[in-house]
N, C-alpha and C positions, 0 to 999 in steps of 0.2 A: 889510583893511577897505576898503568903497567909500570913495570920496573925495568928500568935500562938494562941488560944484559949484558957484557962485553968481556973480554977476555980474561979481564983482573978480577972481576967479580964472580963468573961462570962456574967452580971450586966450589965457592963457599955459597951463594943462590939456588943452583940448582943439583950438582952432585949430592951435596951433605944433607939436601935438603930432603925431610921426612912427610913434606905436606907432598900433592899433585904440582907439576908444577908443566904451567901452557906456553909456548914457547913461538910466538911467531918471529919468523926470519921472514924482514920487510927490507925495503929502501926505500929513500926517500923518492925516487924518480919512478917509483912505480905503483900507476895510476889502482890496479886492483888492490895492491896497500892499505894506499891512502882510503880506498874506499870500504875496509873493515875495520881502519881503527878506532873508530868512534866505538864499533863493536866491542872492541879487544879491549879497552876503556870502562865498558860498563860493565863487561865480564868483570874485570879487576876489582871494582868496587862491589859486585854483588857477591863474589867468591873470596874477599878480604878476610883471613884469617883461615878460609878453609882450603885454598890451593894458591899457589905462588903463577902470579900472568905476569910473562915478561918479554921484550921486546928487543927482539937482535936483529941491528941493522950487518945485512951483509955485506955491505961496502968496507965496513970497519972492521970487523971480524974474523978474518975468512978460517982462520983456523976451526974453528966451531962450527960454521960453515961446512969446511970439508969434512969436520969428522962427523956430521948429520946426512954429509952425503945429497946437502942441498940444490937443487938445480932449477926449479923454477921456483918465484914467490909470488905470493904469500905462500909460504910452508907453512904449517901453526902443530907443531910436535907436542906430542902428553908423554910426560916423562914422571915418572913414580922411583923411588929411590937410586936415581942415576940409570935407572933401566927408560929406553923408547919403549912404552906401550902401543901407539898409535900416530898416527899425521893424516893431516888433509891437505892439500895441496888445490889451491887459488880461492877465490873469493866465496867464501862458503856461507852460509847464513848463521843469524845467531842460534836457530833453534839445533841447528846442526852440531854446533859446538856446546852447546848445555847439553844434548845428550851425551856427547861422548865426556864429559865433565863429569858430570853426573852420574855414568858407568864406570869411571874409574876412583873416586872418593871411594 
């Protein structure tokens, strides 16, 4: 299962973190969302132990948010030791996202 991301945890998940780590910034009211997180879901479970998939609602967060420089969603940012390697921005397919997963491991 994706990992909730949110302000209190965003430090210690994703900065400190040494694995890849896939970040989509979703909402609940937004229809192309809803329509990859099934995706974002199975990435989690297939990439369990080798990259960190977590899931920031931007309603809730905005700091994080602003500092990704967020403006439409689905965003879905690869970040590797607190550095942005890459983003995709809206409903992108899954093979889309294994490559760039996969390029970055």
């Amino acid at each position: 299962m994706a990992l909730a991301i949110n302000e209190s945890n965003f430090n210690e998940l994703v900065t400190k973190s040494d694995k890849l780590v896939v970040l989509d910034f979703w909402a609940e009211w937004c229809g192309p969302c809803r329509a990859i997180s099934p995706v974002i879901e199975e990435l989690a479970k297939e990439y369990e132990g080798k990259a960190v998939i977590g899931k920031i609602d931007v309603d809730s967060n905005a700091a994080i948010t602003e500092k990704y420089g967020i403006r439409n969603i689905p965003t879905i940012i690869f970040i590797k030791k607190g550095v942005a390697l890459d983003k995709t921005v809206g409903a992108v397919s899954k093979s889309t996202l294994v490559s760039k997963i996969e390029s970055f491991l």
